[in-house]
Every structure is written in C-alpha cells, then in structure tokens.
C-alpha positions in Angstrom: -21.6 -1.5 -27.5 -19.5 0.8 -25.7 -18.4 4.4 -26.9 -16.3 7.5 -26.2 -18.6 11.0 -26.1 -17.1 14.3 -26.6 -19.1 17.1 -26.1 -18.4 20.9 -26.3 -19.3 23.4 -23.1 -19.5 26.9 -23.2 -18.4 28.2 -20.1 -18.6 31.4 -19.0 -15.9 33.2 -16.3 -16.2 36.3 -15.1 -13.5 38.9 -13.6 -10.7 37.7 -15.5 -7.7 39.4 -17.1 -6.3 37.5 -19.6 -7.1 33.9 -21.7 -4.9 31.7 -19.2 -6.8 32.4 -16.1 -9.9 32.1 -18.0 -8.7 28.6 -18.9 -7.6 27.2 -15.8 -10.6 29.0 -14.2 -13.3 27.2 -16.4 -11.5 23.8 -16.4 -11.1 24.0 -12.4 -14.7 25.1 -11.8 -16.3 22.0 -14.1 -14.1 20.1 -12.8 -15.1 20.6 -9.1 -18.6 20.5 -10.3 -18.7 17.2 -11.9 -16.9 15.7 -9.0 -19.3 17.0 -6.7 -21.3 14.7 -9.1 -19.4 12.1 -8.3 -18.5 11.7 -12.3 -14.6 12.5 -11.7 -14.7 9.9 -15.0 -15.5 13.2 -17.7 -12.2 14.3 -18.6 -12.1 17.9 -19.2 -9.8 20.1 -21.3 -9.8 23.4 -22.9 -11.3 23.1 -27.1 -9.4 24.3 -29.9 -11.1 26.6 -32.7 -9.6 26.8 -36.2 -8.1 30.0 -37.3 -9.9 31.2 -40.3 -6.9 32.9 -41.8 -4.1 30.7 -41.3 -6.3 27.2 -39.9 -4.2 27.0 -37.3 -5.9 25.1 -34.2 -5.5 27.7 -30.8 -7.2 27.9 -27.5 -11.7 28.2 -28.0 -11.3 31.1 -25.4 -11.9 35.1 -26.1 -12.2 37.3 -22.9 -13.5 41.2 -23.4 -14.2 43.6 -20.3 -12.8 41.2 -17.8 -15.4 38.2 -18.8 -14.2 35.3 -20.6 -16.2 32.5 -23.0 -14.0 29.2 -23.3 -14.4 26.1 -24.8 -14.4 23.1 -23.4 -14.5 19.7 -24.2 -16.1 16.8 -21.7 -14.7 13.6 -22.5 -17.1 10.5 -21.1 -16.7 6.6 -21.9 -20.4 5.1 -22.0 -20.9 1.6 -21.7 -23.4 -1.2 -22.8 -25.4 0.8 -24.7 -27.7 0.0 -27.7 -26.0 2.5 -30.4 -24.1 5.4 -31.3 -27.8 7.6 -30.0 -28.3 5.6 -26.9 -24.5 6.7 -26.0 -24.9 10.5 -27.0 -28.2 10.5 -25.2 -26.8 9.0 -21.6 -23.5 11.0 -22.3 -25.6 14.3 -22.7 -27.8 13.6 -19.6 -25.3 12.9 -17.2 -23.3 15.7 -17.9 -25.9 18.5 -18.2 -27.2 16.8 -15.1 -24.0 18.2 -13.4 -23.4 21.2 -15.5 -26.9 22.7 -15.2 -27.5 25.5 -17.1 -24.2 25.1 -19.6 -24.7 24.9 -23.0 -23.8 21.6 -24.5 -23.2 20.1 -27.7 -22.0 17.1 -29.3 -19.0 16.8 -31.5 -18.1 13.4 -31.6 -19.2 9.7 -30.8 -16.4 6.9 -31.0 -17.1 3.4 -31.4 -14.6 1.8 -28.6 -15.8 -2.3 -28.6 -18.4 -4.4 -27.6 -17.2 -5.2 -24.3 -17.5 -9.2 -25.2 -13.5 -9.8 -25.0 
C-alpha cells in the first residue's frame, strides 16, 4: 500500500521581528535541511491553528522577545508499505532523521493506492 504522511514540526527561530519572517525563516531553514538530506520529496508549509473564538484557521506561528515558535507541516508520500503504521513509522524516521532534535508529531495518514495499476 502506498500513503501520504503529514506530520507537525515545531520549529523554533530566533531574532525575528514579526510572524512573516518567522515563517519564511522556519520553512527556508527545513527546507535546506531536508535537502541536504537528499529528501527534497517532504513538502513543507507553514500549519494552521484554529481560533478558539471565532474557529477561524490562521498561521501556527506566535513570536515574543524576538523568538518565534511556528508550525509546520512535512508532507511525505511513502510507498509499498505494509499498513497505515508501517507508513507513519518510515515517514517519522526519515524525517526526524533529517530534522534532528525537532519535535514531531503525526496528524494524518492518507491511504493513496496500492500501486498495482
């Protein structure tokens, strides 16, 4: 079976000023770092968190005294595995393999085929 992982990162950025330059600094840096990696594959965006007044989706990024947490999410297609486990598993390995010492979580596993077409 073959699936689509989608994991959440916490990245940390320091010395910024405001939530757009945290943004495009996190995305830029894991991106560099997983292609140093050689896994130029992960797609990597910027997460959305709900608003708990309004539930409104915006930007998973708060910065106070110059240092920003945003969230990301690592997108990674995993193929011929044994189930949904086997894919989160692989997915999780060979990301934090590249992103050593980021915190990682899982927040979805699509089925995408068999690859038997």
């Amino acid at each position: 079976m073959n699936y689509r992982v989608v994991l959440e990162a916490a990245w940390l950025v320091h010395d910024v000023a405001n939530i757009d330059d945290a943004i495009g600094v996190a995305v830029s840096e894991a991106g560099k770092r997983l292609n140093d990696k050689e896994m130029d594959f992960v797609e990597v965006e910027v997460g959305f968190t709900e608003c708990p007044a309004c539930g409104e989706p915006f930007d998973s990024a708060f910065v106070a005294a110059d240092t920003a947490l945003v969230g990301l999410l690592l997108e990674m297609d995993v193929f011929n595995v044994e189930s949904e486990e086997h894919a989160r598993r692989v997915a999780k390995s060979d990301i934090g393999g590249a992103l050593k010492d980021v915190p990682l979580k899982i927040v979805d596993t699509i089925e995408t085929g068999d690859g038997a077409e």
